[in-house]
C-alpha positions in Angstrom: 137.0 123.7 70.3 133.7 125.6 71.6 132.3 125.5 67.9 133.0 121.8 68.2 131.1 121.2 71.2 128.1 123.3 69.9 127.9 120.8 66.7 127.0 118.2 69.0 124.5 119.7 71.2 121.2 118.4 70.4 119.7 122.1 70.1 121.7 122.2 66.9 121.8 119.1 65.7 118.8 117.2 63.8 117.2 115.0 66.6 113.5 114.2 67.1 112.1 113.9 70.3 109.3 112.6 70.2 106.3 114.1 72.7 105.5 111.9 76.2 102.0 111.3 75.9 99.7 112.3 79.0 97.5 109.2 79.2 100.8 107.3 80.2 102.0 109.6 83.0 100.7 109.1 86.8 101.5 110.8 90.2 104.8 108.7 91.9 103.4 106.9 94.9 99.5 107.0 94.0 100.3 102.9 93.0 100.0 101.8 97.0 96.5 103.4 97.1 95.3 101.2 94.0 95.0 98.2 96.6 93.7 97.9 99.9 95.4 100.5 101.9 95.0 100.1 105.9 95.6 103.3 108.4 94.3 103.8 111.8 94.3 105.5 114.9 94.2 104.1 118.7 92.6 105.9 121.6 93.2 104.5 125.3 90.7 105.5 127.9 93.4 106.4 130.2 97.5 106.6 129.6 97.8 106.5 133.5 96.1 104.1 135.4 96.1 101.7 138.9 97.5 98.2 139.1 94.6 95.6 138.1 92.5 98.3 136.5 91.7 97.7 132.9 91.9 99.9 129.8 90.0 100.1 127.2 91.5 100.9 123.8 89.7 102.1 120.8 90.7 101.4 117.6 89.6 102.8 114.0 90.4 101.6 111.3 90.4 102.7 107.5 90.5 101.3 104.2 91.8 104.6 101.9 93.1 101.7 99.0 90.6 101.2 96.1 89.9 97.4 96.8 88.6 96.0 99.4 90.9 95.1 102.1 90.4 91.6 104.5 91.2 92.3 108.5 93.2 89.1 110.1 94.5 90.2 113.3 95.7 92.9 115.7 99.0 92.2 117.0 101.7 93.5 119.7 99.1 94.9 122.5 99.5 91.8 124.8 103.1 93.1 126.0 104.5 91.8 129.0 102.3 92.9 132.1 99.1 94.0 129.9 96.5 91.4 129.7 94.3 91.2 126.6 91.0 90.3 127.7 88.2 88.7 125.7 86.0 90.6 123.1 82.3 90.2 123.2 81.8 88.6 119.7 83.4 90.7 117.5 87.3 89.2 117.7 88.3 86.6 119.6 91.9 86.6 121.0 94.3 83.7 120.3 98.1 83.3 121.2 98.2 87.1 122.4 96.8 88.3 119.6 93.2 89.6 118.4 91.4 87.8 115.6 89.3 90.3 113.6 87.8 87.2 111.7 88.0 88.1 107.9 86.2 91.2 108.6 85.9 93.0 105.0 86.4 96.4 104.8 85.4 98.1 101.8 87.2 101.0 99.7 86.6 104.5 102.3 85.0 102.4 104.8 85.7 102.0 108.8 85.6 99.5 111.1 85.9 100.4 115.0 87.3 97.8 117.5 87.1 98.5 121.2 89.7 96.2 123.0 90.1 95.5 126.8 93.4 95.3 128.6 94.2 94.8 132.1 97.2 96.4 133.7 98.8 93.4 135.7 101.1 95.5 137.6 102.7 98.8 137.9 105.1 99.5 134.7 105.0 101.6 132.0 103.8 100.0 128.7 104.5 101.1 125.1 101.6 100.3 122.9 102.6 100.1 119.1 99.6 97.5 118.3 99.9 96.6 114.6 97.0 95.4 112.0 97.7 92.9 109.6 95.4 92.8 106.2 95.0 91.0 103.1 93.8 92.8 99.7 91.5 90.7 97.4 94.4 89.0 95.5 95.9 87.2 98.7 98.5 89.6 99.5 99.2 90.4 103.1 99.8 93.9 104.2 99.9 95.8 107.7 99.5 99.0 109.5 101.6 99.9 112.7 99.3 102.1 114.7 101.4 105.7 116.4 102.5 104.3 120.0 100.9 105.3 123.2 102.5 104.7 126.5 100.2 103.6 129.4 101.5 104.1 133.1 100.2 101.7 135.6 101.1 102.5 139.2 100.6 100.5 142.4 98.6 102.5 144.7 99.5 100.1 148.0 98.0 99.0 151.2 97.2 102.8 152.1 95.4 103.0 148.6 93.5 100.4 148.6 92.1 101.6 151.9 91.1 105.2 150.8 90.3 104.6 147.2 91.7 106.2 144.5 92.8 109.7 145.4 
């Protein structure tokens, strides 16, 4: 039975294999960075602030894809007690929401946006903005920015009187 078996193997038997050819093979998961390819970071000015006081977020943002990528909107920082408050030129905001205008953003370029929010009230917000892109070919893409929780206290009538502590 054992000599058997070792007829078969293809060690023994006459098979030709032919060689894989090098120009063919690539590294798995290189294929998302032939596009555009979005990342980012976000920075707030504070993560604990007052009631009414605004924040200011910086984002970057980075095109590691080979094509150029299109920047359409920043969405998801307008939660429920955070105001977004007008841009000066750059973005406009629409329906809660931040209109980066088409901006193009070439293969290892940046682009930085500084956005304005207002804490309403006291609360503690979760910010997990996210970036929606296009590539040159029309399709869509996004980027979910690492969340950042902001804590907006009330400082009361005792506060208000004193000034910040």
């Amino acid at each position: 039975m054992p000599v058997e078996v070792l007829a078969e193997s293809p060690t023994v038997a006459d098979v030709t294999i032919s060689p894989m050819s090098l120009a063919e093979d690539r590294a798995t998961g290189l294929e998302k960075f032939e596009n555009a390819h979005v990342v980012g970071s976000m920075r707030p000015s504070g993560t604990n602030v007052n009631a009414g006081e605004q924040i200011t977020i910086d984002l970057q943002i980075v095109n590691i894809g080979k094509r150029p990528a299109i920047l359409e909107s920043v969405e998801n920082l307008a939660v429920k007690g955070l105001e977004l408050l007008p841009g000066k030129g750059e973005y406009s905001v629409e329906n809660h929401r931040i209109n980066l205008r088409g901006r193009r953003l070439e293969y290892l370029k940046n682009h930085d946006a500084r956005i304005i929010v207002r804490a309403r009230r006291k609360g503690v917000y979760e910010l997990t903005p996210r970036l929606t892109f296009l590539d040159e070919n029309g399709t869509h893409g996004s980027y979910t920015f690492d969340p950042v929780t902001v804590h907006a206290k009330e400082i009361g009538l005792m506060g208000w009187i004193r000034g910040p502590s």
